[in-house]
Structure formats: structure tokens, C-alpha cells
N, C-alpha and C positions, 0 to 999 in steps of 0.2 A: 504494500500500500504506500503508494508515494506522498510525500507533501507538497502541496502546491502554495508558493508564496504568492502573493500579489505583489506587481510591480511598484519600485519605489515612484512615491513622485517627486514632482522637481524637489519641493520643499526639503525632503528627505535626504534626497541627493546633497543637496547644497550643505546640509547642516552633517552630514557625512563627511565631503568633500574639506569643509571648516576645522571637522573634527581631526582631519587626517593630515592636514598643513597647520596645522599648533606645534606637530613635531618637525620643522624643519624652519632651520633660521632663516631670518629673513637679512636682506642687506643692511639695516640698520644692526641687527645685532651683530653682523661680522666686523662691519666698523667698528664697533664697540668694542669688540674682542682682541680688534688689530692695534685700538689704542691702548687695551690694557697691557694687552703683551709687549708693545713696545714700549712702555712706559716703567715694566718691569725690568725686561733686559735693561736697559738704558741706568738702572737703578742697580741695578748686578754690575754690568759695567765699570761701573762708576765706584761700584765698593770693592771689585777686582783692583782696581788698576790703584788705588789707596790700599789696599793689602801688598800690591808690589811694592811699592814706594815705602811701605811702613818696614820690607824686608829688604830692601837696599841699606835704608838706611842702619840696620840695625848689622846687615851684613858690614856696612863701612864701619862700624862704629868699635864692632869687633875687631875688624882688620886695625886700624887705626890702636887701640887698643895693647892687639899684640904686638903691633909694631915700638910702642912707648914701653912695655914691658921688655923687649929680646933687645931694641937699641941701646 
């Protein structure tokens, strides 16, 4: 014994169709996303390249160091 649906109508469709594009971003939220990420890298960045600099110096600071100590 088979079931027989009735066809959807438009209404149905539409408010399916609505249901079914809720899960897919839209361009604004990719912008959104492009600014946060870059906003983060840029922030990692920026705390990398001060982690270098804070080992440079403490590399010199050594060297410098041993050097007033062995001279």
C-alpha cells in the first residue's frame, strides 16, 4: 500500500527553500569573517615579530655579557 503525498505548494516551497539557505553564508558574513581573520593574523603578526625582537635582544644581551665576563 503506497502513500500518496500531495504536492507542495508554492508557499511550502518557499518557506523550505528559506529553511534550507539559513545554512549557507551569505557575502556579508564572508566579509565578516575575512575581517576577522585578518584582523587576527595581523595581531599574531605583530606579537611574533615582538617575541623576535624581545629574543634578539636578550640573545645580544647574553652575548654582550659573556663577552665583559671572558675579556
Amino acid at each position: 500500500m503506497a502513500v500518496e503525498e500531495a504536492p507542495l505548494t508554492r508557499s511550502e516551497l518557499r518557506d523550505e527553500l528559506d529553511r534550507i539557505l539559513r545554512h549557507y553564508a551569505t557575502k556579508a558574513d564572508l566579509a565578516a569573517l575575512e575581517t576577522r581573520l585578518t584582523a587576527a593574523m595581523a595581531s599574531q603578526t605583530r606579537w611574533l615579530a615582538g617575541l623576535v625582537l624581545a629574543a634578539a635582544a636578550a640573545a645580544a644581551g647574553v652575548v654582550i655579557a659573556v663577552d665583559r665576563l671572558a675579556g
